[in-house]
LOVEX-216259 format. One line per field, with one value per residue: x negated, y negated, z negated of N, C-alpha, C, O in turn. Coordinates in Angstrom, 3 decimals, padded with zeros to 6 digits. Each point is the difference from the previous one (the first is absolute). Example, Ala and Ser with C-alpha at 12.3 -4.5 7.8 and 13.67 -1.06 7.14 Angstrom:
// LOVEX-216259
n_px: (-013.190;001.386)
n_py: (005.690;-001.069)
n_pz: (-007.800;001.385)
ca_px: (000.890;-000.820)
ca_py: (-001.190;-001.190)
ca_pz: (000.000;-000.060)
c_px: (-000.900;000.770)
c_py: (-001.200;-001.090)
c_pz: (000.000;-000.730)
o_px: (-001.036;-000.509)
o_py: (000.019;-001.108)
o_pz: (-000.665;-000.169)
This chain:
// LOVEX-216259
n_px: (-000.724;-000.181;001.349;001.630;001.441;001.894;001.211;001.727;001.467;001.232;001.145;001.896;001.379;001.062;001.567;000.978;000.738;001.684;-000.393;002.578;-001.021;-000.409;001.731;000.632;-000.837;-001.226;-002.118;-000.902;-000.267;-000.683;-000.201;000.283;-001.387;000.893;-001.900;000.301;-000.199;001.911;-000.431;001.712;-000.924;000.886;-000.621;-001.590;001.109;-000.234;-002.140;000.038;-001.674;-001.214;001.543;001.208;-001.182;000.306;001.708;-000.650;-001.222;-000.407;000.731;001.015;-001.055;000.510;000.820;-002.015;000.994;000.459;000.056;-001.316;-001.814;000.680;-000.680;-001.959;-001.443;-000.597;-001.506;-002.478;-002.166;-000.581;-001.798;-001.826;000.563;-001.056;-001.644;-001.259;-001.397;000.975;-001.488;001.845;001.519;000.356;001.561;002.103;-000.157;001.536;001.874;001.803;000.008;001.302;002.283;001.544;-000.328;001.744;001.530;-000.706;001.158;002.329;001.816;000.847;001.720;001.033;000.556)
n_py: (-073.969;001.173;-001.273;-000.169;000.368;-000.785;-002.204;000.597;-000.605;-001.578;-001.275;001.452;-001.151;-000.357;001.370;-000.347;-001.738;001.501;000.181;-000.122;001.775;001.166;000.573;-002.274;002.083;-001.952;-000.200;001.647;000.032;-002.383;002.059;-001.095;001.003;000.307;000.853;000.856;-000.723;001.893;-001.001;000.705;000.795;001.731;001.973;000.272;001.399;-000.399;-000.640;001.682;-001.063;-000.697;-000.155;-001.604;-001.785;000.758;-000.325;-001.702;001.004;-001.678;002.170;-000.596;-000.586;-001.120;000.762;-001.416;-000.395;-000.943;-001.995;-001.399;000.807;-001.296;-002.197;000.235;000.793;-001.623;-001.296;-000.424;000.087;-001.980;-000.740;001.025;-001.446;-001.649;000.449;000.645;-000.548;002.271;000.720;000.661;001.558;002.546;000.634;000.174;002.193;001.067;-000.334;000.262;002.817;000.390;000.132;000.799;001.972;-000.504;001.694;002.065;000.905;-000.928;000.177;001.933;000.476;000.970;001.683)
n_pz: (193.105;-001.997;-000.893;-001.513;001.507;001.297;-001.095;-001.246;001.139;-000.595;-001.244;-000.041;001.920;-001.436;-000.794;002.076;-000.744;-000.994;002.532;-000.291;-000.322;-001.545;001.713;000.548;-000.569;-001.176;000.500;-001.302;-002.002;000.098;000.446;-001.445;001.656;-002.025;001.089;001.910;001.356;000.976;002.079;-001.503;002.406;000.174;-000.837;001.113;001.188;-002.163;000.766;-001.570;000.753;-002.542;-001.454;-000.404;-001.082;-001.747;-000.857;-000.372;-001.471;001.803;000.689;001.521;001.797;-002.585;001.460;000.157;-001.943;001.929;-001.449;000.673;-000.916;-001.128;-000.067;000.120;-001.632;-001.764;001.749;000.246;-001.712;000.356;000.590;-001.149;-001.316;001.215;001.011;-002.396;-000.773;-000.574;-001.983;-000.577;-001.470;-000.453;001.482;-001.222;-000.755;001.342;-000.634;-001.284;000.552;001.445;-000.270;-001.422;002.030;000.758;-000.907;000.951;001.754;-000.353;-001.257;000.214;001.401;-001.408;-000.878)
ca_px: (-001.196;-000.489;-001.697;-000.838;-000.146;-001.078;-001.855;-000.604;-000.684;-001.182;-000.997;-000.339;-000.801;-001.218;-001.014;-000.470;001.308;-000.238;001.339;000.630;000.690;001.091;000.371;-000.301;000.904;001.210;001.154;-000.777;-000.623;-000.920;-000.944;-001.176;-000.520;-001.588;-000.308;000.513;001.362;000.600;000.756;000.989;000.522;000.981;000.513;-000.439;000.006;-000.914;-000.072;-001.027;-000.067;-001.308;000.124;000.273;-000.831;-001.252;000.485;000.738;-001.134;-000.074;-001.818;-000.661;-000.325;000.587;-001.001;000.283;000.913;000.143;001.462;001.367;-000.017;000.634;001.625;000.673;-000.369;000.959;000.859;000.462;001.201;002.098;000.563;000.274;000.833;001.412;000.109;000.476;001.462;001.177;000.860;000.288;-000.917;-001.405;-000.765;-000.275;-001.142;-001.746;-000.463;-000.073;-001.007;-000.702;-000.212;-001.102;-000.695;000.058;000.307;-001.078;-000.907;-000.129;-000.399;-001.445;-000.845;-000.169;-001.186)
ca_py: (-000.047;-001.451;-000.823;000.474;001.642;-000.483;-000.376;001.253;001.116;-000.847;000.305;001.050;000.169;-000.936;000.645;001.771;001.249;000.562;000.197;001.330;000.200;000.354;-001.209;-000.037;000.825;-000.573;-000.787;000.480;-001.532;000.215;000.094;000.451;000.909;-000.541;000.871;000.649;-000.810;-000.555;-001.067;-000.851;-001.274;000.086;-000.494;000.129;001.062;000.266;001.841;000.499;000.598;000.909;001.513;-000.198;-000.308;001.488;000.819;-000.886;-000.412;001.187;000.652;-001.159;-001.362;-001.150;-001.174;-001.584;-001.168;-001.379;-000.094;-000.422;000.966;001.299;-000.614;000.024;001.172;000.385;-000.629;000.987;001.317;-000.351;000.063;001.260;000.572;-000.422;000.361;001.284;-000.958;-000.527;-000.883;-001.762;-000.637;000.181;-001.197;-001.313;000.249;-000.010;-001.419;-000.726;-000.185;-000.310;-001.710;-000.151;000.551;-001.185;-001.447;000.455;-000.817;-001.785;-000.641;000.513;-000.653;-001.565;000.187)
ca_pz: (-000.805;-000.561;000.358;-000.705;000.128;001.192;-000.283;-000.990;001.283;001.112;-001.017;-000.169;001.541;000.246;-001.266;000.277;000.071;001.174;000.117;-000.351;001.266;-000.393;-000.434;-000.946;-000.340;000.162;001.206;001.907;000.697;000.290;-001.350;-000.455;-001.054;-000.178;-001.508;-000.432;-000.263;000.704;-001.027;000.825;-000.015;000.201;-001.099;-001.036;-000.416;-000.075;-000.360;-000.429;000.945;000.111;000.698;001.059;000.612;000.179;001.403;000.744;000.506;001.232;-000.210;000.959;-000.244;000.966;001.160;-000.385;001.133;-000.564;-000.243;000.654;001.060;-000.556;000.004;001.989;000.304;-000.884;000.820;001.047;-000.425;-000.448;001.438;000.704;-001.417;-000.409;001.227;-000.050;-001.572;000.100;-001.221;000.385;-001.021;000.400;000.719;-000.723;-000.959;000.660;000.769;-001.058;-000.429;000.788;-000.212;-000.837;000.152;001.128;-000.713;-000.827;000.921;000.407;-001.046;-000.012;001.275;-000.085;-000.958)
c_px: (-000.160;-001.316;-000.816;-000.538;-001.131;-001.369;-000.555;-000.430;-001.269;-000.950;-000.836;-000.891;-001.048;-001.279;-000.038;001.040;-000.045;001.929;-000.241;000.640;001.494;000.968;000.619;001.443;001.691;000.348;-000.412;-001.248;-001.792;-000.956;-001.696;-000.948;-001.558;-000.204;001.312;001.239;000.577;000.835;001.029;000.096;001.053;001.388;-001.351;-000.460;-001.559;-000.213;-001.128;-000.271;-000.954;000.347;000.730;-000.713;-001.205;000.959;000.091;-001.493;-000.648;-001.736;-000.734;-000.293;001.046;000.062;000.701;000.647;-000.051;001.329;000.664;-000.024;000.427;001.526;000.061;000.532;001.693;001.971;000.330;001.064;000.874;000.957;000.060;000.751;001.370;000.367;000.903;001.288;001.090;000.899;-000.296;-000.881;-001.118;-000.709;-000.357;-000.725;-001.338;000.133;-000.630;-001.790;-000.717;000.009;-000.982;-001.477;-000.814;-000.224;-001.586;-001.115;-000.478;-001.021;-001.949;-000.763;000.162;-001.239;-001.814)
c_py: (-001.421;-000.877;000.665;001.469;-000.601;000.225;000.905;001.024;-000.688;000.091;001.189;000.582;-001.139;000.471;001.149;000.433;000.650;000.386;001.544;000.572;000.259;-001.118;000.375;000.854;-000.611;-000.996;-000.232;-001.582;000.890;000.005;-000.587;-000.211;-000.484;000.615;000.885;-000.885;-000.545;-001.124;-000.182;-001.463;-000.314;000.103;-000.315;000.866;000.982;001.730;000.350;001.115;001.099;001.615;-000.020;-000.620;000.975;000.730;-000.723;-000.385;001.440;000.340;-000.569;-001.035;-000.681;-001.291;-000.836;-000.651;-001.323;000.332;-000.325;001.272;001.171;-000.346;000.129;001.215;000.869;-000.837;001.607;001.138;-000.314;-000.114;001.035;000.570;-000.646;000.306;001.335;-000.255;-000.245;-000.472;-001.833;-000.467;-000.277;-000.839;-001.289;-000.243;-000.051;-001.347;-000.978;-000.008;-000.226;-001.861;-000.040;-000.197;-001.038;-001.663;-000.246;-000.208;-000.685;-000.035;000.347;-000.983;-001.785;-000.095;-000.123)
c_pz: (-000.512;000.417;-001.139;000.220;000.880;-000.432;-000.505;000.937;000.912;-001.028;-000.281;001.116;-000.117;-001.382;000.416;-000.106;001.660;-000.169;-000.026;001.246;-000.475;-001.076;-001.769;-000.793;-000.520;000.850;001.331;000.287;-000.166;-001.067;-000.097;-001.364;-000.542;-001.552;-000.419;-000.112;000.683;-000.036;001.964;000.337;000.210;-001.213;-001.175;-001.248;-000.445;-000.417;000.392;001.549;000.773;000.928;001.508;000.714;000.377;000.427;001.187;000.960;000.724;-000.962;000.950;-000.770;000.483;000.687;-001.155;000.743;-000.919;-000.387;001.160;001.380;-001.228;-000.226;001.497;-000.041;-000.598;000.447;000.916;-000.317;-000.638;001.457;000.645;-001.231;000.595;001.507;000.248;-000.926;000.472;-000.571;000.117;-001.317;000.334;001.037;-000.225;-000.701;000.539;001.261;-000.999;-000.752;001.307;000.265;-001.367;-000.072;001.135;-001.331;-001.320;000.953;000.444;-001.518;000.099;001.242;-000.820;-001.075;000.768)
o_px: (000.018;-001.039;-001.145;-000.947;-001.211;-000.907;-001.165;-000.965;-000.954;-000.998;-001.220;-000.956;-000.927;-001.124;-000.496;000.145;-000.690;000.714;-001.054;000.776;000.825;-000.371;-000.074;001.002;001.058;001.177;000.227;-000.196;-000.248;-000.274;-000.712;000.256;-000.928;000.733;000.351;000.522;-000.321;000.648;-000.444;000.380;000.076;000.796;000.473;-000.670;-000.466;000.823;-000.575;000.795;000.048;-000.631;-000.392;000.108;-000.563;-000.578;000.477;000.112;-000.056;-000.772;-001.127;000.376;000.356;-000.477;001.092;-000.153;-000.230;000.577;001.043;000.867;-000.281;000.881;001.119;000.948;000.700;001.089;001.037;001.084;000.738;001.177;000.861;000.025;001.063;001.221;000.771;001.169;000.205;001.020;-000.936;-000.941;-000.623;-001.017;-000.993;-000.379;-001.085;-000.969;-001.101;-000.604;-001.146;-001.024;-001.149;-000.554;-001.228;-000.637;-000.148;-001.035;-001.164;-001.223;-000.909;-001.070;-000.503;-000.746;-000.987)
o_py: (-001.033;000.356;000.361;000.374;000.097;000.808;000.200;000.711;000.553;000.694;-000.127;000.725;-000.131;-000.500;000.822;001.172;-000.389;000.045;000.627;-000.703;-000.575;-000.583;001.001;-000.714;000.560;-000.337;-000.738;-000.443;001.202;-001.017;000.499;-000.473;-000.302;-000.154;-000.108;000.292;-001.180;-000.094;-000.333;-000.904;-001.229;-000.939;-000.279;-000.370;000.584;000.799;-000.596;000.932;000.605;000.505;000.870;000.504;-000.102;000.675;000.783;-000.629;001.138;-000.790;000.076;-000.150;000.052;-000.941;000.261;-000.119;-000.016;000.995;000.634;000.010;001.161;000.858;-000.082;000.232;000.870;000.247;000.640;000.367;000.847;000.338;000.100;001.212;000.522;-000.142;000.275;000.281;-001.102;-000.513;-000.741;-000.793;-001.017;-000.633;-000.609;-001.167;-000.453;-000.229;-000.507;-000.976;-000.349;-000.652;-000.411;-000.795;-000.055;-001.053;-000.944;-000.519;-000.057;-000.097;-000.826;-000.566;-000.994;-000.973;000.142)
o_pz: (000.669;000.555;000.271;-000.691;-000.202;000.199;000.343;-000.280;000.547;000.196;-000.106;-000.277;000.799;-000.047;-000.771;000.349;000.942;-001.002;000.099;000.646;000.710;-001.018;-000.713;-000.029;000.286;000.129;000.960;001.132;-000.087;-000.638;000.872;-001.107;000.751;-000.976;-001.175;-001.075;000.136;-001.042;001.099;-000.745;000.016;-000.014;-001.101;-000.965;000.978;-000.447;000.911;000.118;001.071;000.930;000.778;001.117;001.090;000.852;000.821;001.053;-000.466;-000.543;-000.489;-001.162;001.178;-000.634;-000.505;001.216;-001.209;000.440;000.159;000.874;000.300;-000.055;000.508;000.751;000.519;-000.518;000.179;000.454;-000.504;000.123;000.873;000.210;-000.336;000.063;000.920;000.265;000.510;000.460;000.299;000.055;000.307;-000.282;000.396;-000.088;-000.364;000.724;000.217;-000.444;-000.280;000.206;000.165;-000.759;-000.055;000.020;-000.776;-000.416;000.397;000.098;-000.075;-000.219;000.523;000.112;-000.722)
């Protein structure tokens, strides 16, 4: 991930963006999302996400989380994703967004 993808995501969590549970369709990294508009931090990659986000949201109420307790959260389920992962790519993909994801944290706790 670039410094520039970096900042563009810290940026976006710090105006409300909200993370994506589902990664991101071309290179497995970590999405998120603000007005309708998913943005890769990972390659960068942008897209229009209105209909999948309204599926993607439970008929409950969903609990609020701070950002860095939804990046704990989104650490977790890459670790229980790569625990099960026996493709080597694939694992690499999801370590990589999980250093990313760590590397988006520090930046937020220094703010």
């Amino acid at each position: 991930m670039s410094k520039e993808l970096t900042k563009k995501a810290v940026d976006m969590l710090l105006k409300g963006a909200t993370l994506v549970s589902n990664p991101c369709p071309y290179c497995k990294g970590v999405r998120i999302i603000k007005d309708g508009n998913a943005f890769c931090a990972n390659c960068g990659r942008e897209a229009k996400e209105d209909k999948i986000l309204q599926e993607e949201k439970p008929k409950e109420k969903i609990k609020e989380f701070s950002s860095l307790e939804k990046l704990d959260q989104k650490i977790k389920d890459l670790t229980d994703e790569l625990q099960q992962e026996k493709d080597y790519t694939k694992q690499q993909q999801i370590l990589k967004s999980i250093n990313d994801i760590i590397s988006i944290k520090e930046k937020l706790k220094k703010i």
